[in-house]
C-alpha positions in Angstrom: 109.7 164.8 62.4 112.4 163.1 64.7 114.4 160.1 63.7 112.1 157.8 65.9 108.6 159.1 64.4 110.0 158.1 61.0 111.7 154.5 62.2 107.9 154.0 64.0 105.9 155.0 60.9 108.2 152.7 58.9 107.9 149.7 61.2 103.8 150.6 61.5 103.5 150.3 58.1 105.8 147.3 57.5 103.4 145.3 59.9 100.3 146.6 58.4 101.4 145.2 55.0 102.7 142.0 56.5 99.1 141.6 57.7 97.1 142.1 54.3 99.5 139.9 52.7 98.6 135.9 52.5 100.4 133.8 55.1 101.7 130.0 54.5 99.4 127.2 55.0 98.6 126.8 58.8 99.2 123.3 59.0 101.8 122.0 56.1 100.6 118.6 54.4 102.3 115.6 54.1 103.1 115.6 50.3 104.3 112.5 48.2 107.7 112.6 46.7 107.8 113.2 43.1 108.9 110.7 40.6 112.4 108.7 41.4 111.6 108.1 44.3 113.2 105.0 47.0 112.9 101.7 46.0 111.0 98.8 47.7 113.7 97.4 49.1 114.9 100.4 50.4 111.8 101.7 52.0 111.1 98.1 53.6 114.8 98.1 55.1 114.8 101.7 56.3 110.7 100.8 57.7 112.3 97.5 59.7 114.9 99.3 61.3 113.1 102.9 62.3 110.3 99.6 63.9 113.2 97.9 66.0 114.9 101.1 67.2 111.0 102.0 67.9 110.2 98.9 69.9 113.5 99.1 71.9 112.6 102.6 73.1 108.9 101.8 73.6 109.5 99.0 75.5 112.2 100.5 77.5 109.1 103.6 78.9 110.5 106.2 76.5 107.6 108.5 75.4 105.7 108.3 72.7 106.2 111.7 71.3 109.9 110.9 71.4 109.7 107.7 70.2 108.0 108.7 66.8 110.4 112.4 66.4 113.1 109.8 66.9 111.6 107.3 63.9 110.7 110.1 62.1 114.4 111.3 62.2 115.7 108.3 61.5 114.0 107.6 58.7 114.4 111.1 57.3 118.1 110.6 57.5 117.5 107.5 55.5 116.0 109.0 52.5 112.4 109.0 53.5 111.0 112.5 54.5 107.3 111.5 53.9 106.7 109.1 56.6 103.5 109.0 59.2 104.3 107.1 62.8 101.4 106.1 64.8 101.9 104.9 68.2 99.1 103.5 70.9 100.6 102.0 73.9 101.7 98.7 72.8 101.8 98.9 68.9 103.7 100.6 66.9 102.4 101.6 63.1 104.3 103.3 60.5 103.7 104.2 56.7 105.6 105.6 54.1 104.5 107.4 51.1 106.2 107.7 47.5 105.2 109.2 44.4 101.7 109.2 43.5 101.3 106.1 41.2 103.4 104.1 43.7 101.2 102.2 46.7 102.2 103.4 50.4 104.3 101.0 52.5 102.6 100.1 55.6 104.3 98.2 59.0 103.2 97.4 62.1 104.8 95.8 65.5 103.1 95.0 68.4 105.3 95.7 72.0 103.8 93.6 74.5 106.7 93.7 77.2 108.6 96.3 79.4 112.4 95.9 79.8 114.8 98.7 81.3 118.6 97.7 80.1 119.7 101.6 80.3 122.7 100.8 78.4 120.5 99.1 75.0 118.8 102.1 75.0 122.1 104.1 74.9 123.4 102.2 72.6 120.1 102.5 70.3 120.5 105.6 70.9 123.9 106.3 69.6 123.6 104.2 66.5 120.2 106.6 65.6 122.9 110.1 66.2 125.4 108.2 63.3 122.7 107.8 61.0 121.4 111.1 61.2 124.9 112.9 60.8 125.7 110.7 58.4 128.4 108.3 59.4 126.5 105.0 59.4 124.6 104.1 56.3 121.6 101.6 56.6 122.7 98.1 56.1 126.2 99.0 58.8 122.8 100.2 61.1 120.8 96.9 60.9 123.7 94.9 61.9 124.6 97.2 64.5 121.1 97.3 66.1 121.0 93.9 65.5 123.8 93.2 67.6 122.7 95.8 70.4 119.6 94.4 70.9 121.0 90.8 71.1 123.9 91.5 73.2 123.6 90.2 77.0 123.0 92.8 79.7 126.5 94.4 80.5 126.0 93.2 84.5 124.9 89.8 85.7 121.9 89.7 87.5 123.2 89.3 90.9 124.1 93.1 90.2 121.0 94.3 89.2 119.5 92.6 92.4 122.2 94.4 94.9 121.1 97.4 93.3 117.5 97.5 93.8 118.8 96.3 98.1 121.0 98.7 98.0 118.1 101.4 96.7 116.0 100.5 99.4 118.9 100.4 101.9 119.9 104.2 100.9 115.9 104.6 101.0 116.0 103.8 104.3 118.3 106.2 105.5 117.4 108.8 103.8 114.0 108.4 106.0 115.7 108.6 109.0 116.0 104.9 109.5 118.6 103.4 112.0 121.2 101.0 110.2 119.9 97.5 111.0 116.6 99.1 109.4 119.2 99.3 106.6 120.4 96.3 106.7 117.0 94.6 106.9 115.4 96.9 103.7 118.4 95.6 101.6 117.9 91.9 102.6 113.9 91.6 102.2 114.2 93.8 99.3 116.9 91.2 97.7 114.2 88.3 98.5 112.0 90.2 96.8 113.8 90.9 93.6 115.0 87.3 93.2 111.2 85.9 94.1 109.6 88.1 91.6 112.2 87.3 89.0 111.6 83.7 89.4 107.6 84.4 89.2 107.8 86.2 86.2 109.6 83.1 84.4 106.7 80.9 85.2 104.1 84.0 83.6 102.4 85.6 86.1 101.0 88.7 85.1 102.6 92.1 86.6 99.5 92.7 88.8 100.4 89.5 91.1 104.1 90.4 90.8 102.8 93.7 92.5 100.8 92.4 94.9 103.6 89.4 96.3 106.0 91.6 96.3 103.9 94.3 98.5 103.1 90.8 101.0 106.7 89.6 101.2 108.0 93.1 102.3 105.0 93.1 104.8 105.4 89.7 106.6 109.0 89.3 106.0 109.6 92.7 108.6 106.3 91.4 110.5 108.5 88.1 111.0 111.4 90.2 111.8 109.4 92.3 114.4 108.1 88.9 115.9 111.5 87.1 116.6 113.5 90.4 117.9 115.6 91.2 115.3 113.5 94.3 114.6 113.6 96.0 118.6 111.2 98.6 119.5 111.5 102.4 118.3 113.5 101.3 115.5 110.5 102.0 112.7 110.2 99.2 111.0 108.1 100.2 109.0 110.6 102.2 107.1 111.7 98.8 105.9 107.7 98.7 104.0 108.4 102.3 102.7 111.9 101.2 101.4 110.3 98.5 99.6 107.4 100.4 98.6 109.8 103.0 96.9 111.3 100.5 94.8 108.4 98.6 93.7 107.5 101.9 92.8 110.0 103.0 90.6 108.8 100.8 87.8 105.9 102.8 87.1 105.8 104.5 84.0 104.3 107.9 85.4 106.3 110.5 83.8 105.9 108.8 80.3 102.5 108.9 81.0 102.4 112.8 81.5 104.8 113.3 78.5 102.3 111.2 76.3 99.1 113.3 77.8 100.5 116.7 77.5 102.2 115.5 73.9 98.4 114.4 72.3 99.3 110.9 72.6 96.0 110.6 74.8 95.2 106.8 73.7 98.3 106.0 75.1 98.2 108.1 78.2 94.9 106.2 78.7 96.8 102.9 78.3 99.5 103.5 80.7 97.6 105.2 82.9 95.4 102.1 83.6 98.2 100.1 83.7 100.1 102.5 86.5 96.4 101.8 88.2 96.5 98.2 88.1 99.7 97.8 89.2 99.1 100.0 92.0 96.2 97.9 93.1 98.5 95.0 93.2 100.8 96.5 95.4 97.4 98.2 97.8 96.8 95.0 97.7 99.8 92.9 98.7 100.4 95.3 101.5 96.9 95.4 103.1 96.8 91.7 103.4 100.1 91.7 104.7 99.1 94.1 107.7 95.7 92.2 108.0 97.7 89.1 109.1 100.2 91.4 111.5 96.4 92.5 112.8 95.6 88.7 113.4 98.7 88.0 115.1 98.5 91.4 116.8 101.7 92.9 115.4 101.5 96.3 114.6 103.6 98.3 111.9 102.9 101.9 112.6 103.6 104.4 110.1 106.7 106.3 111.0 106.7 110.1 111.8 107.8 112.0 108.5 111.8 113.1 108.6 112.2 116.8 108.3 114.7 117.6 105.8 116.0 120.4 108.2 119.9 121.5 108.3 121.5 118.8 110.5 120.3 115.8 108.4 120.6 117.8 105.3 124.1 116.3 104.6 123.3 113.4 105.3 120.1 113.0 103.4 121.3 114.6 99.9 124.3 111.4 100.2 121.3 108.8 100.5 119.8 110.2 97.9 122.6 110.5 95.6 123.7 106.7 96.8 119.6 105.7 95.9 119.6 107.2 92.6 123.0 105.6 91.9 121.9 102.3 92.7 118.7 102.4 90.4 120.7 103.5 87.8 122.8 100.0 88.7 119.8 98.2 88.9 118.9 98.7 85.3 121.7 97.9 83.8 123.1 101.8 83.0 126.6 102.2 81.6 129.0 102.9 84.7 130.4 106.0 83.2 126.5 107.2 83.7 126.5 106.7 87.3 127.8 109.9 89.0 125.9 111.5 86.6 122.6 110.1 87.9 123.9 110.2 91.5 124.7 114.0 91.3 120.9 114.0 89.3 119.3 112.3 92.4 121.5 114.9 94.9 120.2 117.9 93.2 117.1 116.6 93.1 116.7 116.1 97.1 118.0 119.1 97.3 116.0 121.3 95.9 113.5 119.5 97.6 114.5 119.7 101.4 115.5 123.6 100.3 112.5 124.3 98.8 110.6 122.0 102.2 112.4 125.0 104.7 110.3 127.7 103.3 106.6 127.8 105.0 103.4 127.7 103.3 105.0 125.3 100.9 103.4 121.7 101.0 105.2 118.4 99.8 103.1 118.3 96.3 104.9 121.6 95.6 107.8 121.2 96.6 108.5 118.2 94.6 106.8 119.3 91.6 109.6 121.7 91.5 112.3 119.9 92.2 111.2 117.6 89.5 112.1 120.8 87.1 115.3 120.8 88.3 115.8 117.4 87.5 113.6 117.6 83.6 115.8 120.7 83.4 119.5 118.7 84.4 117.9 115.4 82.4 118.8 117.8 79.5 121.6 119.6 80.2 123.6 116.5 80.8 122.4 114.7 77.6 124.2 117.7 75.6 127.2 118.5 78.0 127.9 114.7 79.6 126.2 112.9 76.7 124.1 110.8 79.3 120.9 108.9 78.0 118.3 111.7 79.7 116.1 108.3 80.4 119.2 107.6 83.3 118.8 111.0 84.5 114.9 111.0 85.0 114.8 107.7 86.2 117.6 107.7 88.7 116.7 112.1 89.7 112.7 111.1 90.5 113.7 107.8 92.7 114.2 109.6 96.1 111.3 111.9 95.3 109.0 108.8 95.5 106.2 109.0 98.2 107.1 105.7 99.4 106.5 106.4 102.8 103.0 108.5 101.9 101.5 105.6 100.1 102.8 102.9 103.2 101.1 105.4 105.5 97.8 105.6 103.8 97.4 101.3 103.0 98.2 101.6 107.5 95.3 103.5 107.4 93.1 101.6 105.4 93.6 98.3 106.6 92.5 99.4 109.6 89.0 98.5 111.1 87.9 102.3 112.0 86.4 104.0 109.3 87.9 107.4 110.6 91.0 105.7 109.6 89.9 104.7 106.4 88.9 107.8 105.5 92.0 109.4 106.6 93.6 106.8 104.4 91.8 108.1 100.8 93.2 111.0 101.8 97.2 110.5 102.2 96.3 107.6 99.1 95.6 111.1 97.4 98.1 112.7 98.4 101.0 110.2 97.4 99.4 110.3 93.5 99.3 113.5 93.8 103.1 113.9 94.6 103.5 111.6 91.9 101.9 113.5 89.5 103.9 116.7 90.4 106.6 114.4 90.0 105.7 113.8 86.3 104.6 116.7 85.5 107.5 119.0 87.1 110.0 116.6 85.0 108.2 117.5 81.5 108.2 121.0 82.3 111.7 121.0 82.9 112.6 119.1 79.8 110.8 121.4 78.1 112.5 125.1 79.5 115.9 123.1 78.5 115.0 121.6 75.3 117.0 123.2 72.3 114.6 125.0 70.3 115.0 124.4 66.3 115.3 128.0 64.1 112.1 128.1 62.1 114.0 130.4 59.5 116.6 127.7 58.7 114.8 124.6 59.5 113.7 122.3 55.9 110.1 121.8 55.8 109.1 118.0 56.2 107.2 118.2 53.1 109.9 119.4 51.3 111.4 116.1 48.7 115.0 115.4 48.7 117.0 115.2 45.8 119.7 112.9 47.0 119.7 109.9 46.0 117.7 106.8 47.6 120.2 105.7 49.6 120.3 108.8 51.3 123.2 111.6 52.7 126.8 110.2 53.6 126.3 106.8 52.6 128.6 104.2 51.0 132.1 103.9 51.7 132.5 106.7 54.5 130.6 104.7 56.6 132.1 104.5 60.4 130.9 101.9 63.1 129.8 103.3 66.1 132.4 104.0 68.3 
């Protein structure tokens, strides 16, 4: 008998006795801690903070699967490693169990608003990574979150409003549009920015916000078109897809996905309807807008798709690098993020106009993968750059956006032939069906890039701590954050 015969026979019967022996449970238990367990007053002040840093991500579109690992961390680095977080679109529920003569501790926080201040949720962000290694105990956290969340936004607002004009203005180009069709998308863009700001301080709901700023981009180039600034065969309708592309980027699509392929279905469903309202609002802005061109007998046709082929490809990867810069700008992201989510948005368009030179492959495909490449670099520079992967997604995804799909099919629909309006279901279709690709090509790629944890060395949740209730590395080797 060779060598190999024996080492087979061996490893044959090793796995035949591995079978007949009992595995571990196939679903561990959350078990209470034992006796000595945390306090009161240390479970209610470690439940109050995991619930702010919880609303701050929440609110900011994070998604829910990461939003409850992240609580769930925190808290563990606080002492409590039997914990249960419950999330459905805009509450927040979380419970802690202690030993079992002890009642659980149950709290609950409703997030009823969306906010994007990229450089809060950095900041969040980095106070969570002290806790868990250890350097920031619980009370130095409070008062730090406390601060972060109060703390103005790092940019006035003027900024924020020159970076969704200059989003649409890189948009613009990067469809092939001539520069006073730049110039035009960053003005009427900038109106509508400081319009809908003013709207939403008086309460009107998001879906009217949608819709007014869908009709001022509409008439404000129909009024444009009218008086001459806007000269023939200089598509202005590029200046409705520019806009269109930036009221667009607010969506919450990719959480969406995340939270459908994570088993958050309930809020899937929620923000799912809410990406459908809110695209009603805009469908609807936009048709009435072309309805009054009809009446006045302006016309805004569609303009012809821009090839990404080699002599524009240059030029088009800079727009898009410029576009994703400026939404990065526009919410508020720390400027040392910036070239990161410029170079994300590059590599992004891209992979896309690369991927667009190859026949047979559509638009749905093509950007489904190069929203891998960008899930994939949303991850890579979170551990090499130490860039918020929220900045990367956000700003890598904006020149991806079927801006210039969805403008084409409302055309069709508002017109009067029902060949047209048929034909406008269609390319409607097709734009959420880039989308989609869009989210679901950027949770793929976070997934291929995200660290996997060693199951050998890992500590099982269930398994009680026996340090004491204030936790690991707390007390007087506290550091701020830096």
């Amino acid at each position: 008998m060779t060598r190999f015969d024996r080492g087979l026979r061996h490893a044959l019967r090793r796995e035949a006795r591995e079978m007949l022996r009992g595995g571990p449970p196939t679903a561990p238990l959350l078990q209470p801690v034992g006796p000595g367990g945390p306090s009161d007053e240390h479970v209610l002040r470690v439940l109050d903070l995991c619930m702010r840093v919880g609303e701050v991500l929440l609110s900011s579109g994070e998604a829910a699967a990461d939003t409850s690992a992240t609580m769930t961390r925190l808290a563990a680095a606080c002492g409590l490693t039997t914990v249960d977080v419950d999330i459905t679109f805009t509450s927040i529920t979380m419970c802690c169990h202690r030993e079992r003569t002890a009642p659980s501790v149950l709290s609950m926080r409703l997030v009823r608003y969306r906010t994007t201040d990229l450089t809060r949720l950095d900041l969040v962000t980095r106070i969570v990574d002290q806790v868990v290694r250890g350097r920031m105990d619980v009370r130095a956290a409070d008062a730090a979150l406390a601060e972060a969340v109060a703390a103005s936004h790092p940019f006035p607002r003027w900024v924020a409003t020159a970076g969704w004009a200059g989003l649409a203005a890189a948009v613009a180009l990067l469809l092939g549009g001539p520069p006073v069709i730049w110039l035009t998308a960053f003005l009427v863009t900038a109106v509508i920015d400081r319009v809908g700001r003013l709207l939403a301080r008086w309460g009107v709901a998001p879906f009217f916000l949608q819709m007014i700023g869908g009709l001022v981009a509409t008439v404000s180039t129909l009024g444009l078109l009218a008086v001459g600034a806007l000269p023939p065969g200089t598509e202005p309708s590029l200046v409705i897809a520019a806009s269109i592309t930036v009221l667009l980027s607010g969506f919450s699509v990719v959480g969406t996905v995340q939270d459908a392929v994570s088993g958050h279905v309930v809020t899937a469903a929620g923000r799912a309807v809410e990406v459908a309202v809110l695209s009603a609002g805009l469908l609807t802005g936009v048709i009435l807008g072309l309805k009054v061109g009809i009446a006045l007998r302006l016309t805004l046709d569609p303009a012809e798709l821009v090839v990404a082929d080699v002599g524009r490809f240059g030029i088009s990867t800079f727009a898009a690098a410029t576009a994703a810069a400026m939404a990065a700008l526009a919410c508020y992201a720390p400027l040392r993020s910036l070239p990161a989510a410029a170079l994300a948005g590059g590599i992004g368009w891209a992979a896309y106009g690369a991927l667009t030179q190859f026949p047979g492959i559509g638009p749905v495909v093509a950007t489904g993968l190069a929203a891998v490449v960008v899930g994939v670099a949303s991850e890579l520079f979170r551990r090499g750059a130490r860039v918020h992967r929220h900045v990367i997604i956000l700003s890598g995804i904006i020149p991806l956006l079927p801006g210039l799909a969805a403008y084409r099919g409302f055309y069709q629909l508002a017109s009067a032939q029902a060949e047209d309006a048929a034909n406008g279901l269609v390319t409607i279709t097709l734009a959420l069906a880039i989308g989609l690709a869009l989210a679901a090509g950027v949770a793929l790629g976070q997934f291929i890039a995200r660290p996997r944890p060693a199951p050998d060395v890992a500590e099982p949740a269930t398994r009680p701590r026996e340090e004491p209730a204030d936790g690991p590395g707390f007390g007087h080797g506290s550091r701020p954050v830096p």
